[in-house]
N, C-alpha and C positions, 0 to 999 in steps of 0.2 A: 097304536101303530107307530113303530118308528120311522123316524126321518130318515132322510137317506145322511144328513149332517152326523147321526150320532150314530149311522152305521161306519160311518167312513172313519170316524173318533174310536170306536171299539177295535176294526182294524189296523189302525197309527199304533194303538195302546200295544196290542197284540205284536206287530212287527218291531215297536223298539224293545219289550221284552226278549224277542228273540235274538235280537242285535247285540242286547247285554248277556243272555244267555251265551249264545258262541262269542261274545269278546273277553267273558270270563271265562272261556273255556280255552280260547286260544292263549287267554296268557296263561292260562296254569301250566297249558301243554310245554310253553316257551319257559317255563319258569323251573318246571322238570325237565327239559331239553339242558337248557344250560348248568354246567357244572360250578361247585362252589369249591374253590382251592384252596380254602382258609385251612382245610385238613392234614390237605397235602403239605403246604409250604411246613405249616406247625410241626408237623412228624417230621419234615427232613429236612429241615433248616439248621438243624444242628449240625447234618453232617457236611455242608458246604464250607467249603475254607476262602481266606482270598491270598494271595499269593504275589509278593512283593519282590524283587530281585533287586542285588548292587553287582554293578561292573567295577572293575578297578583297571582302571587306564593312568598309565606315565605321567608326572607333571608337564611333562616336556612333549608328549604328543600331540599338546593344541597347536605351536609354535616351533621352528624349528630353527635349527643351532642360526644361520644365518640372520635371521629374524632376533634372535636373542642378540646376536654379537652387533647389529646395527643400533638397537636399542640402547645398548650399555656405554656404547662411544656417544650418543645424542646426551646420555646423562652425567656423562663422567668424559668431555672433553681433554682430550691431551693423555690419556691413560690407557694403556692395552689392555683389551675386556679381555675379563677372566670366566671363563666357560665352565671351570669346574664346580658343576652343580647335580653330580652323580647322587649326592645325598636327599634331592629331594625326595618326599614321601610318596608312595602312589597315591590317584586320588581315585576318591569313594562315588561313584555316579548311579543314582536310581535311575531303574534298566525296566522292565516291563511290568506293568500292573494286571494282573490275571485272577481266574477263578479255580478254583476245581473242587473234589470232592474224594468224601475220606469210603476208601471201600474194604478198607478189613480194621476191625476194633483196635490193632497192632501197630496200628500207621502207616499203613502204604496207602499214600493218594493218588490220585489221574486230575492230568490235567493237561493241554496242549504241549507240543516240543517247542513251535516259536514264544511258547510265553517264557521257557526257561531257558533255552540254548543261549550258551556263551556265558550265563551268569554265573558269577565267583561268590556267590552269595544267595541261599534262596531265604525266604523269612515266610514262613505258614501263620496267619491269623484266622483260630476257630471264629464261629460262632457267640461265642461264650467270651470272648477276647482275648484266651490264652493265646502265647504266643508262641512258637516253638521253629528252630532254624534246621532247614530239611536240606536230604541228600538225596541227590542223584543215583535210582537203580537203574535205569537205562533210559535212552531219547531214540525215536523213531521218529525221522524227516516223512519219509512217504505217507505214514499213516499222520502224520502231525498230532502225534502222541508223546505222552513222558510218563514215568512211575516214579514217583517221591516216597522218600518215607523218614519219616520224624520219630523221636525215640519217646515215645508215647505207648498208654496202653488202656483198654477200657477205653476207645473213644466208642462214639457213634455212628454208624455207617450206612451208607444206602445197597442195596440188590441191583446187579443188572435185570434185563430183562431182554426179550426175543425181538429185536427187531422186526424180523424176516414178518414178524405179526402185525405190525402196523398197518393201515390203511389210509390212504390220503384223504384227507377231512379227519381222522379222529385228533381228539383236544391232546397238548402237550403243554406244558410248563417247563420254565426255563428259572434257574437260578441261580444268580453270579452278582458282582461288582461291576456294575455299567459306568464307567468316568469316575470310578473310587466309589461309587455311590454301595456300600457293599450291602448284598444280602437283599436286594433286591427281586422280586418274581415279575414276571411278564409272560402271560398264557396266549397261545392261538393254535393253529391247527396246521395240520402237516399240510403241506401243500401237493408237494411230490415227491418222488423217489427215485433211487437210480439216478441221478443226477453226478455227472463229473463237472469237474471244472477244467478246460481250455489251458496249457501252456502249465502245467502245476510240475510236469514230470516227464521225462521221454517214457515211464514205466509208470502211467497210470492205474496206481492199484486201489482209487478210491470211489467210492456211489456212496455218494449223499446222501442226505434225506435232506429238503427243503422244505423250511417252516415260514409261516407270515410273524411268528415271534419275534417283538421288539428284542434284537441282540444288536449291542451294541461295544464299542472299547472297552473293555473288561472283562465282560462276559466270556471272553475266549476261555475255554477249559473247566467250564459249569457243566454239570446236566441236564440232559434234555426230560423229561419224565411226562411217562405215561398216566392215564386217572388211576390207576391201581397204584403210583407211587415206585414204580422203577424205572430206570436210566434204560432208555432205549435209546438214546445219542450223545454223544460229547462235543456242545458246541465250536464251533471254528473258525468259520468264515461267515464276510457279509455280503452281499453286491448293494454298491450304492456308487451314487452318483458326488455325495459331499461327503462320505465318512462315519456318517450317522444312517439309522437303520431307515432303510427302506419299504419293509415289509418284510426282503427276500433275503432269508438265513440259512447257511447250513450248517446240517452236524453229520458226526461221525457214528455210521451204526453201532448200536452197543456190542452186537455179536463180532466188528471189527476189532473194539475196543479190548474185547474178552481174548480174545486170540492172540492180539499183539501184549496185553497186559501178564498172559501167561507165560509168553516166551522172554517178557523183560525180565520177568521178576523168579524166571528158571534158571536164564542162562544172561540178560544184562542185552541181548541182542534180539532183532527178530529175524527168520530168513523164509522168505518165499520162495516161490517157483516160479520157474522158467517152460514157456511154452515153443518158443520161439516160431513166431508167425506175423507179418505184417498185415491188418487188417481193414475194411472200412465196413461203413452201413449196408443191408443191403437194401436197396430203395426198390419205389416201383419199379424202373425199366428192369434192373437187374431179375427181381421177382418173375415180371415176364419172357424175358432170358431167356431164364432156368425151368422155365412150367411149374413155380413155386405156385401156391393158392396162393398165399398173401406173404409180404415181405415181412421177412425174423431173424434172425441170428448174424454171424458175424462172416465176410466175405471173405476168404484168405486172398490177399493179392501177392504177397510172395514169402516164404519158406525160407527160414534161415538157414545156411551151409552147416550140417554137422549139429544142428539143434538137436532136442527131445524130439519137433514134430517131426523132422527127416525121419528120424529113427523109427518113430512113429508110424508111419505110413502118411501124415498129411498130405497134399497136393497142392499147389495154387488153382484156384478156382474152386475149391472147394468151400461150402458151406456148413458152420460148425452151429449144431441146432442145439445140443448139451454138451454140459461139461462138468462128469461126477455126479450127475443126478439133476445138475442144476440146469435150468432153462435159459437158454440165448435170446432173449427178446430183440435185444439192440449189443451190438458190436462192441460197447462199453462196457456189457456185462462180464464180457471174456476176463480179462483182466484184472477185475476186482476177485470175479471167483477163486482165479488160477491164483493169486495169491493171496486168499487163504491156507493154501495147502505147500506144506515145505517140500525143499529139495527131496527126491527120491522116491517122492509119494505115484503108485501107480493110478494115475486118472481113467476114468473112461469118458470116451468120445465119440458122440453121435454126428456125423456128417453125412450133408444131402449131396451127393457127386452122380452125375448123370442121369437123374431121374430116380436114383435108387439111394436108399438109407443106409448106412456102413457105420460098424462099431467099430471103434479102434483103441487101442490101449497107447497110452503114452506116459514115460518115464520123467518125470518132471526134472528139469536143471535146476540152480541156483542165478537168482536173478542176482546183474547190477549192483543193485540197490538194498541187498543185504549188508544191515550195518554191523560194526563189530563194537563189543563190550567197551562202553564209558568208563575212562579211565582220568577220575579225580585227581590234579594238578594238586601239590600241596600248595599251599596258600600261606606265604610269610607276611604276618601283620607287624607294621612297620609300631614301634612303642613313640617314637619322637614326637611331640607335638599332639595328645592325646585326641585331646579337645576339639581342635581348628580354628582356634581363635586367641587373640592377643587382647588383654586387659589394660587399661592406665588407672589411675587414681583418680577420682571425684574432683572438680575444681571447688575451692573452698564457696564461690559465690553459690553454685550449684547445691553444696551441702545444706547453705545458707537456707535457699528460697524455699530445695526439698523437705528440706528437715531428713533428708537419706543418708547412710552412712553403708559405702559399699565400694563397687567400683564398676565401671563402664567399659564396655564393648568399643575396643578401638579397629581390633581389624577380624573382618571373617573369612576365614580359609574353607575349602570342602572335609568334613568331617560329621560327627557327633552332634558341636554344635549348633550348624546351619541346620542340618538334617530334624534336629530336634523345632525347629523354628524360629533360635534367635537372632539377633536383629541389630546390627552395628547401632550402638548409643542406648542400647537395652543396660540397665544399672540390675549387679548382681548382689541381689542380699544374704546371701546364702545358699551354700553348696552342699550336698551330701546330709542337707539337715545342721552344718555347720556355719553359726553366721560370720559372714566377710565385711570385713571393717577397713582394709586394706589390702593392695597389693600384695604384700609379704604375707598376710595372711592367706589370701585367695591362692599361691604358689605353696604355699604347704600342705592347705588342703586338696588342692589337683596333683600332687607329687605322691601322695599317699592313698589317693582311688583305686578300686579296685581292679585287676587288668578288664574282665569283660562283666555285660550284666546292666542294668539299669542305677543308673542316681541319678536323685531330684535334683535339680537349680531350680532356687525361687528369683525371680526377675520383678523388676518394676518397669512396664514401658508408657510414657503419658500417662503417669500417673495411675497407673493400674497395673495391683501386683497379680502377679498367677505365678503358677509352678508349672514347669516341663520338665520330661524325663531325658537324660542322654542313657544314651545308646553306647558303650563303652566295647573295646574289644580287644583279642589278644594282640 
């Protein structure tokens, strides 16, 4: 007969079995639940680039003539300052560090417009650490888009993919250069969509997608990627409170991407449509209003003079529930749709007006904010002062204690040099693979470098030698 002790002991035995039963079964479940991206980054980490820009601005635009000519009397009492300094060089300034990604084998890349706008210089570094200096096919503000292309071929590249397919909560990956840090990934999950941003544009032609993906400074102009391993967004913006991510990222849908990427790289521009109608939400009350069942689409509050929609038949007060097939959930969708579709294009238009449903056709205008073909500045590279930097001779006691024979960094200008990472009082033992023994030597050998391209300088700095590359140019 058993006890009731060793009944109570066979049921314990029996319920923590079962307990390890479903807690191996719930992590297998979580363990097949969650995705493993080692696949993903590996296959398309090749085709990520990062993306380096220089400005060239005035020597003379930090300071102005005034400022100059008080200085020059504080140094040189008793002497009329001489302002003629038209000769200086422009100077060289690293401009935005960004990401993007290579989408045809040929080299046309994407990647944001505020990462490249204004730059007189872009510089593409693969994967792989080739490095290759890229040209402007065209820049779109409104979509915050740009098409690059470098004279490359056989590279690597990634697929778009379908947006419109997403689901908030499915997994995405992001990869780009976060604070230089390049080639980095950071995975999380869509969060929502349709998302505008507040004050971007009088002519908001953008819906989000918002991810909880660590995107950070750099990241701007990476891919957003699906588990199947295509760009369904082009990161871009953050909301954050210090600058650093928050959680909350947005990107740009890939099927924007593809639309605007095809009109840069057709014609260097993009040009939307014009609907012309002032619009808002419509919220409950309005819904109750109108005897809507539930509140949707976009409210007309007033009709531009001589617009598409006049022409059109729109009204004020009317509610527009599609547009082209596409569904008006919320008043923001209006406008992103309406430009996708160019000047000319004949739309159709569902609108609820007094109780009753009305198709309407409307001939689309030309917005605004149609930009016109980028048009490359030639760029004259100044030869004077290659380098940006001033040499003297070794002091003998110096030579003495180093045992070096070379010469020192006496002043550093914007250029090459600094750029490279040298360092006033850095001693140079050789240039071009040629060793420097002297002043007169170091000027022979910088007078006869190549105009553009890489050469070595070997340096000594505390006692420790390394080699860096300059950066040399026409």
């Amino acid at each position: 007969m058993r006890t009731l002790s060793e009944a109570s002991l066979k049921l314990s035995s029996i319920g923590f079995a079962v307990a390890l039963l479903l807690a191996a079964s719930n992590s297998s479940y979580a363990q097949a639940a969650l995705p493993n991206f080692a696949d993903l980054v590996e296959n398309n980490a090749p085709s990520i680039v990062e993306i380096s820009t220089i400005r060239r601005v005035s020597s003379r635009s930090a300071i102005g003539d005034d400022e100059i000519e008080e200085l020059l009397r504080r140094l040189n009492p008793g002497q009329e300052p001489d302002l003629d300094i038209e000769g200086l060089p422009e100077q060289r300034q690293r401009g935005a560090v960004g990401s993007g990604f290579v989408i045809s084998s040929d080299g046309y890349i994407m990647t944001n417009n505020h990462v490249v706008a204004d730059a007189d210089e872009i510089q593409i570094t693969l994967n792989d650490r080739r490095v290759y200096d890229a040209r402007v096919i065209g820049l779109d503000e409104p979509s915050d888009l740009a098409l690059l292309k470098v004279d490359a071929t056989d590279l690597p590249f990634v697929e778009f993919g379908n947006s419109d397919s997403l689901r908030v909560g499915d997994w995405v990956l992001a990869i780009g250069s976060p604070f230089g840090l390049e080639f980095s990934a950071a995975a999380g999950i869509v969060s929502a969509k349709g998302r505008s941003m507040p004050g971007r544009s009088t002519y908001n032609y953008m819906s989000f997608i918002q991810t909880d993906v660590a995107i950070n400074q750099g990241n701007s102009g990476g891919p957003l990627f699906n588990l199947d391993g295509d760009v369904i967004g082009i990161n871009s913006q953050i909301l954050s409170s210090t600058g650093g991510s928050n959680g909350i990222s947005f990107s740009i849908p890939s099927n924007v991407a593809v639309n605007v990427m095809e009109q840069l790289r057709d014609t260097g521009a993009v040009e939307r449509g014009l609907l012309g109608v002032r619009m808002r939400e419509v919220d409950y009350a309005l819904a109750e209003i109108f005897n809507m069942e539930r509140p949707r689409g976009a409210f007309v509050d007033d009709v531009q003079i001589d617009s598409p929609a006049e022409a059109g038949g729109v009204l004020i007060e009317d509610i527009i529930l599609e547009f082209n097939g596409h569904d008006i959930g919320y008043f923001s969708d209006l406008p992103f749709y309406v430009g996708q579709y160019r000047p000319g294009t004949a739309a159709k238009i569902l609108v609820y007006r007094e109780g009753e449903l009305r198709d309407l056709t409307v001939i689309l205008g030309s917005s605004p904010t149609n930009s016109v073909p980028v048009i490359e500045p030639e760029i004259i590279h100044e030869r004077a002062n290659p380098l940006g930097f001033r040499v003297s001779e070794l002091s003998g006691e110096l030579r003495r204690v180093t045992g070096l024979s070379g010469v020192q960094i006496a002043e550093l200008n914007s250029g090459p040099g600094r750029e490279a990472g040298l360092l006033v009082g850095d001693v140079i033992v050789s240039l071009n693979r040629q060793e420097i023994d002297s002043a007169d030597k170091f000027a022979s050998v910088a007078s006869n470098l190549p105009d553009s391209g890489f050469v070595p300088i070997r340096i000594v700095r505390e006692g420790q030698g390394t080699t860096l590359a300059l950066e040399l140019e026409r």
